[in-house]
N, CA, C and O atoms as CSV, one atom per row, in Angstrom:
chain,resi,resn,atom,element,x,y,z
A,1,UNK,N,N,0.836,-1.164,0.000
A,1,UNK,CA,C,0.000,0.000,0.000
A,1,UNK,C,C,0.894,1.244,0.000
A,1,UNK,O,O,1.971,1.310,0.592
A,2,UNK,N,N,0.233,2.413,-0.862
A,2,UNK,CA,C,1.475,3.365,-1.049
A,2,UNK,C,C,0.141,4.422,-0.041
A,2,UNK,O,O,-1.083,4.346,-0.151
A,3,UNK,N,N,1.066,5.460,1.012
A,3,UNK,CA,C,0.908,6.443,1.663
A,3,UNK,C,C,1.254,7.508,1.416
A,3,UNK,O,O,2.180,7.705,0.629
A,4,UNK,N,N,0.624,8.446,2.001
A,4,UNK,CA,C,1.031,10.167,2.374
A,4,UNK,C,C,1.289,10.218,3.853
A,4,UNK,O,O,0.309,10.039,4.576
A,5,UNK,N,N,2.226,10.391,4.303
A,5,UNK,CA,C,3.122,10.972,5.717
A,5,UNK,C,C,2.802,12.201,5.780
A,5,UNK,O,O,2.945,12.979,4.836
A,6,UNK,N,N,2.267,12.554,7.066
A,6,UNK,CA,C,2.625,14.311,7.738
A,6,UNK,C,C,4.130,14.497,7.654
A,6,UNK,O,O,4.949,13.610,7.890
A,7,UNK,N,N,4.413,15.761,7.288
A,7,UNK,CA,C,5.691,15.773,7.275
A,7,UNK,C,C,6.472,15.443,9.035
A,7,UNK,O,O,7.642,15.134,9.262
A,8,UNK,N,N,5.312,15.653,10.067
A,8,UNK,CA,C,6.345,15.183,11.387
A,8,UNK,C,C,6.338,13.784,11.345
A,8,UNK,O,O,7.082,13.340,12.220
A,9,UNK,N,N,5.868,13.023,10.767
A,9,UNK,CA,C,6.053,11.578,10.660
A,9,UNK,C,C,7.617,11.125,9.790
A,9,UNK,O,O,8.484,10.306,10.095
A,10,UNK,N,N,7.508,11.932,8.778
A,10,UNK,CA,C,9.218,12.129,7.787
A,10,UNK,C,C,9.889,12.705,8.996
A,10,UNK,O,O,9.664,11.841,9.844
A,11,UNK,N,N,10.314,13.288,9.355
A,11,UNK,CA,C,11.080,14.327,10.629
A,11,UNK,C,C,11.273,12.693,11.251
A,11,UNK,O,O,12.057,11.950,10.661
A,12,UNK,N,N,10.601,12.245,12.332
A,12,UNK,CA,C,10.892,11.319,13.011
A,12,UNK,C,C,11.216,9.749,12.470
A,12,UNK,O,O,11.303,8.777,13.221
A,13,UNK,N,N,11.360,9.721,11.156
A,13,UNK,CA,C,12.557,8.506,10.343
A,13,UNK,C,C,13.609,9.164,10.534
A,13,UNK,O,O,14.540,8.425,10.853
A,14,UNK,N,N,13.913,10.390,10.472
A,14,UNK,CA,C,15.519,10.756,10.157
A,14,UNK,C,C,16.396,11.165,11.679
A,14,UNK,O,O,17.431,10.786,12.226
A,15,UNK,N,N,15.441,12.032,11.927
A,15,UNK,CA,C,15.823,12.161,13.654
A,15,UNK,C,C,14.994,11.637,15.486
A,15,UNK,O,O,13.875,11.566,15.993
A,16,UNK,N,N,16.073,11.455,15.771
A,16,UNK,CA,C,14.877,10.666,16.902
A,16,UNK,C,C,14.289,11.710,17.792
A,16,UNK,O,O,14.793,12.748,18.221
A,17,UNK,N,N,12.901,11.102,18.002
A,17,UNK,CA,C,12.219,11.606,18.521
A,17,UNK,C,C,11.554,10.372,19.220
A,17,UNK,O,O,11.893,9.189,19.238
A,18,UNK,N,N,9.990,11.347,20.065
A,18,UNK,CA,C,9.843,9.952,20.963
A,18,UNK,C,C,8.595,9.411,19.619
A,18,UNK,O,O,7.718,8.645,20.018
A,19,UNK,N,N,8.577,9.643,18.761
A,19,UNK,CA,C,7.619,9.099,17.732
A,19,UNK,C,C,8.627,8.223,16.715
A,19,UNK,O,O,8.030,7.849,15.706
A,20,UNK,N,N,9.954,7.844,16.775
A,20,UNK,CA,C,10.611,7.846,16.003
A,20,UNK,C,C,10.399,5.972,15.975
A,20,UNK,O,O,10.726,5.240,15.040
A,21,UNK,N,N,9.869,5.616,17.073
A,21,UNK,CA,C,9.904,3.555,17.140
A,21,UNK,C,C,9.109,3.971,16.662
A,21,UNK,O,O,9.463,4.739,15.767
A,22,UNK,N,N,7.314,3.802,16.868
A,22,UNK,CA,C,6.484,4.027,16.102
A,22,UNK,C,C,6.273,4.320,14.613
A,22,UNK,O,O,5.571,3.541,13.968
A,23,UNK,N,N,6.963,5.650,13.873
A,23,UNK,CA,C,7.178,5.810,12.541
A,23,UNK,C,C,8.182,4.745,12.308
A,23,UNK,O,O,7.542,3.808,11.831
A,24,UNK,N,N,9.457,4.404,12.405
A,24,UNK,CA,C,10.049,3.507,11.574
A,24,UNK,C,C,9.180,2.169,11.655
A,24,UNK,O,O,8.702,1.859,10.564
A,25,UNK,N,N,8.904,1.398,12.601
A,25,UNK,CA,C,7.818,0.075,12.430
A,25,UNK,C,C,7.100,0.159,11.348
A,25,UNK,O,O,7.084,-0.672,10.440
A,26,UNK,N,N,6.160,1.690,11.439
A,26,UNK,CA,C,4.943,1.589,10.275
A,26,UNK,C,C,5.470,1.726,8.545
A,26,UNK,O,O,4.908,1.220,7.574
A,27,UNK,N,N,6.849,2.663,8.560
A,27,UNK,CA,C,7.360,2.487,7.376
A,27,UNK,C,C,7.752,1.576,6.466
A,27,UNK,O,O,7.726,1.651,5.237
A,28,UNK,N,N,8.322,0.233,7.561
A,28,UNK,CA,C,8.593,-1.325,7.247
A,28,UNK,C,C,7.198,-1.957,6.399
A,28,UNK,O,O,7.163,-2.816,5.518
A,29,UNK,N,N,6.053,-1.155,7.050
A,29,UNK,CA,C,4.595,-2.088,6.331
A,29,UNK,C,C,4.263,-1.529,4.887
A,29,UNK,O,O,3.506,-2.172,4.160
A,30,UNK,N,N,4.634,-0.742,4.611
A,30,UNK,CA,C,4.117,0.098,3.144
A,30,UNK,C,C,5.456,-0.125,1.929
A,30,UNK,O,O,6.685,-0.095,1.974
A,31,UNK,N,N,4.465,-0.346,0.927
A,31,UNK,CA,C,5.609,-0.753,-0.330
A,31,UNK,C,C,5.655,0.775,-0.413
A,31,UNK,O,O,5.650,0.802,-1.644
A,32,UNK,N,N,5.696,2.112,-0.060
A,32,UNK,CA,C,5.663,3.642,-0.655
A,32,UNK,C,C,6.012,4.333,-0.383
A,32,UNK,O,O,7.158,3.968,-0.123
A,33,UNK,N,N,5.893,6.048,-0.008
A,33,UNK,CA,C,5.277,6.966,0.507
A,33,UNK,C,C,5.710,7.687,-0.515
A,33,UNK,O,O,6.812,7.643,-1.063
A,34,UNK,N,N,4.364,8.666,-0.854
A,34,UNK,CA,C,4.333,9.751,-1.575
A,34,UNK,C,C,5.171,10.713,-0.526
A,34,UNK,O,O,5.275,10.921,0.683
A,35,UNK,N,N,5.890,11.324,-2.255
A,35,UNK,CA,C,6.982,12.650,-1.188
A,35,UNK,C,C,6.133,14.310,-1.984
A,35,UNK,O,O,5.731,14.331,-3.147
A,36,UNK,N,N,6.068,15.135,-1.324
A,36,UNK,CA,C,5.407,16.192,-2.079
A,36,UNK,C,C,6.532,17.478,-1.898
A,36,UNK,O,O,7.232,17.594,-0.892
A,37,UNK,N,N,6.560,18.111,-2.679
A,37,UNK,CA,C,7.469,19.589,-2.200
A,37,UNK,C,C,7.474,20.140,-1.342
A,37,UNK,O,O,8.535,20.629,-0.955
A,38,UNK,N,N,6.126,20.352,-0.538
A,38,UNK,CA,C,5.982,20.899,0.743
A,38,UNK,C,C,6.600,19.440,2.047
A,38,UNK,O,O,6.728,19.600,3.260
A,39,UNK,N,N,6.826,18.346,1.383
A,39,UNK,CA,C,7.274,17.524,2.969
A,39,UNK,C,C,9.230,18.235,2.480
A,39,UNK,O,O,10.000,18.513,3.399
A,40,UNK,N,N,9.627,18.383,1.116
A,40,UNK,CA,C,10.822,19.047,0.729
A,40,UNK,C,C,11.351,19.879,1.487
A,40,UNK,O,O,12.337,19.802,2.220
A,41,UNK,N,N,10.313,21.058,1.172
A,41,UNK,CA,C,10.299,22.603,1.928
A,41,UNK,C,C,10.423,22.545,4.016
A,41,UNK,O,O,11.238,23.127,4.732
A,42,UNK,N,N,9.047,21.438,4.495
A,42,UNK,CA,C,8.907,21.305,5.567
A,42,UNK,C,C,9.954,20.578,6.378
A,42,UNK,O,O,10.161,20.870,7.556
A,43,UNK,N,N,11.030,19.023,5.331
A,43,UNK,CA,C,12.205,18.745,5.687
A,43,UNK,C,C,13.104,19.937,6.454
A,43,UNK,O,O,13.394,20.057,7.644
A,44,UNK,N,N,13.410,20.727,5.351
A,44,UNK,CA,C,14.658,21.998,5.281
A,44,UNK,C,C,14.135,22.576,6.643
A,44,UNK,O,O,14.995,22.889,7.467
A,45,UNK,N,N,12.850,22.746,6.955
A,45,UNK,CA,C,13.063,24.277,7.516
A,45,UNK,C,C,13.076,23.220,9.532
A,45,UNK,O,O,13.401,23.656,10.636
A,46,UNK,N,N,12.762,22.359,9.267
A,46,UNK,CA,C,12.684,21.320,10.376
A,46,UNK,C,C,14.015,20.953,10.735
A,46,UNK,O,O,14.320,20.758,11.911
A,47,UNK,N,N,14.910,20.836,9.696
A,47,UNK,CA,C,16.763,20.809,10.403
A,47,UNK,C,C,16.590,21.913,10.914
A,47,UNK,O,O,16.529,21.970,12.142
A,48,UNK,N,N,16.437,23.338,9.977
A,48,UNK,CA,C,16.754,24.503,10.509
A,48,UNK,C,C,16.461,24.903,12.141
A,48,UNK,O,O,17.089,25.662,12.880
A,49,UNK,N,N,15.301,24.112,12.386
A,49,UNK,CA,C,14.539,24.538,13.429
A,49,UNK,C,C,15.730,23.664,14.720
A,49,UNK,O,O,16.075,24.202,15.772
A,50,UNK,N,N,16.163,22.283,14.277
A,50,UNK,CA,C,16.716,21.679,15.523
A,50,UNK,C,C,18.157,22.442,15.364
A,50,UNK,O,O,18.591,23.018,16.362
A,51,UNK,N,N,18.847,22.469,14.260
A,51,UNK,CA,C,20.035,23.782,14.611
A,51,UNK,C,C,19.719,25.240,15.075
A,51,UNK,O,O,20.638,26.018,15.328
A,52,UNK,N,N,18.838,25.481,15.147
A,52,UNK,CA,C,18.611,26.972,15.756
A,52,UNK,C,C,18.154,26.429,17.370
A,52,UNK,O,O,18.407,27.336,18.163
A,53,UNK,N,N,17.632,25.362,17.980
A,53,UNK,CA,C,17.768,25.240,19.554
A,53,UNK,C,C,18.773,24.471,19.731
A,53,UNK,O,O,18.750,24.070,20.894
A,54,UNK,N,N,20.037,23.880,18.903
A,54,UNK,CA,C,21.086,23.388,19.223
A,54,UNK,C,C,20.583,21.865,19.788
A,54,UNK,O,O,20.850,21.296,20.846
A,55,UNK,N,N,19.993,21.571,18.981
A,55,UNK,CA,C,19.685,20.196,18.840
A,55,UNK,C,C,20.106,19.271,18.363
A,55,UNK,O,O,19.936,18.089,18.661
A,56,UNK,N,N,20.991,19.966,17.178
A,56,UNK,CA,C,21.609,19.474,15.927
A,56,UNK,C,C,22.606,20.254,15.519
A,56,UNK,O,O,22.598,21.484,15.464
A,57,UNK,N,N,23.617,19.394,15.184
A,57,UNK,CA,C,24.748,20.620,14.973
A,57,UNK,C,C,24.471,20.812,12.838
A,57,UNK,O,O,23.881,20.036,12.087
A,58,UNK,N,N,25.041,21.874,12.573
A,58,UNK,CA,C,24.899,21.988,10.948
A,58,UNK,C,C,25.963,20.772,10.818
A,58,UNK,O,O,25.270,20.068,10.084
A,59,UNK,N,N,26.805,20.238,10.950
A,59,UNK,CA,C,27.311,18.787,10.144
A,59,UNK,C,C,26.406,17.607,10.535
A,59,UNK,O,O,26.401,16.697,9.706
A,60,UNK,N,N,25.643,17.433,11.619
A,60,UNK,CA,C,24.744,16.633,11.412
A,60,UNK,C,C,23.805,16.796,10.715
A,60,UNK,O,O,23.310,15.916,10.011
A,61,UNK,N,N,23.428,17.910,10.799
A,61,UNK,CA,C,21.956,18.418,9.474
A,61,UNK,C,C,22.332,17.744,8.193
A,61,UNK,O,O,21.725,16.864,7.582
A,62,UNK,N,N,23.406,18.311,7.929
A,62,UNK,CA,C,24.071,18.055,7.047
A,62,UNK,C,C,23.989,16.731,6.372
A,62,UNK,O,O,23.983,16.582,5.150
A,63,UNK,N,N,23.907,15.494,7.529
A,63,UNK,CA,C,24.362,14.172,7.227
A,63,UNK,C,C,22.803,14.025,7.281
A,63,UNK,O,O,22.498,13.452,6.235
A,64,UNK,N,N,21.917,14.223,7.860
A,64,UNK,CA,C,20.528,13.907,7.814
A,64,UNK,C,C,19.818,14.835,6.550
A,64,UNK,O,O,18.596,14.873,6.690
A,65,UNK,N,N,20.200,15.418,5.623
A,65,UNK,CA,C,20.124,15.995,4.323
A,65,UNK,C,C,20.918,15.090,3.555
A,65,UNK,O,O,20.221,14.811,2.579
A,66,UNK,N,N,21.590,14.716,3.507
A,66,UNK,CA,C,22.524,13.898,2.587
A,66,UNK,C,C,21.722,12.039,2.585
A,66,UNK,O,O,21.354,11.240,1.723
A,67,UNK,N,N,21.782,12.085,4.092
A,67,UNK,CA,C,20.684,10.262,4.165
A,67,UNK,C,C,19.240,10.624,3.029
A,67,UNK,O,O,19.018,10.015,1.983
A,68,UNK,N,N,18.472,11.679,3.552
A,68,UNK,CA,C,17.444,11.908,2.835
A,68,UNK,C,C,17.220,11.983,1.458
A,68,UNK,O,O,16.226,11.529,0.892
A,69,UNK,N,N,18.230,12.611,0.883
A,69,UNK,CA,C,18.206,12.557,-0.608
A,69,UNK,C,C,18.970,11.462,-1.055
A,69,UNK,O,O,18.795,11.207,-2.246
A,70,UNK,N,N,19.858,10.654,-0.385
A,70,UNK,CA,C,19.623,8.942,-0.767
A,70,UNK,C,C,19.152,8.112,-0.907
A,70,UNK,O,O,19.422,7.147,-1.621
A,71,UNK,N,N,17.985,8.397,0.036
A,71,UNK,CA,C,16.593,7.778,-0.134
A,71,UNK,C,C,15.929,7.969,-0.933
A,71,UNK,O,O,15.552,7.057,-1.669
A,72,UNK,N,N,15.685,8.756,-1.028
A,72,UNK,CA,C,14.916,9.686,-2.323
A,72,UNK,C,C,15.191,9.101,-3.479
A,72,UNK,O,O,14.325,8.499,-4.113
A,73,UNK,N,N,16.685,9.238,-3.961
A,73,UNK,CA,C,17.683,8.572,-5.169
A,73,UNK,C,C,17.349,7.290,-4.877
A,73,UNK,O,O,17.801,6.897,-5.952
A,74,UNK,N,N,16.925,6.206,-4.330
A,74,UNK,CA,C,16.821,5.208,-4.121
A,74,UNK,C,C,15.465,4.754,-4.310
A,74,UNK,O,O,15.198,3.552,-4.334
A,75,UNK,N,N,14.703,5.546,-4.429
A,75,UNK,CA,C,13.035,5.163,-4.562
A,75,UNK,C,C,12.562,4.825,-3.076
A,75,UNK,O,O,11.653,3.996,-3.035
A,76,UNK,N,N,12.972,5.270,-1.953
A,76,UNK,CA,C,11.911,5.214,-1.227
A,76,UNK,C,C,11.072,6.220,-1.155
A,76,UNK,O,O,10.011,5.898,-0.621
A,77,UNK,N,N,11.144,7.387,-1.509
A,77,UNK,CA,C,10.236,7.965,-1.215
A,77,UNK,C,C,9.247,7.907,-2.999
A,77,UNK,O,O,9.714,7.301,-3.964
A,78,UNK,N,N,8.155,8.520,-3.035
A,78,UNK,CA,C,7.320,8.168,-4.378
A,78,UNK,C,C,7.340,9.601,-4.825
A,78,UNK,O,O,6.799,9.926,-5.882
């Protein structure tokens, strides 16, 4: 079955959160997920947000921008 993710559901595959067991389990069940420009746009500004409370340093952003568009290149996302 192919899905649409809230973009805080994408957010918590890449960084942990306390939603982050939950989203990866349910990702394992779907052959899909539709990716739209706005989960694109909502990605970017969601690093921005954990480097601006020092949550995340910019070389980790960095590496969690770089995983993401491997995925992407890889067909997981649709």
């Amino acid at each position: 079955m192919t899905v649409y993710v809230d973009s805080s559901f994408l957010v918590s595959l890449y960084l942990t959160d306390q939603h982050s067991p939950v989203s990866r389990q349910r990702v394992l069940a779907t052959s899909g997920m539709w990716l739209t420009p706005l989960h694109n746009a909502e990605w970017a500004h969601a690093l921005g947000q954990h480097i601006f409370r020092k949550s995340l340093s910019s070389a980790e952003a960095q590496q969690m921008y770089e995983q993401f568009e491997s995925d992407k290149a890889a067909g997981l996302w649709l």
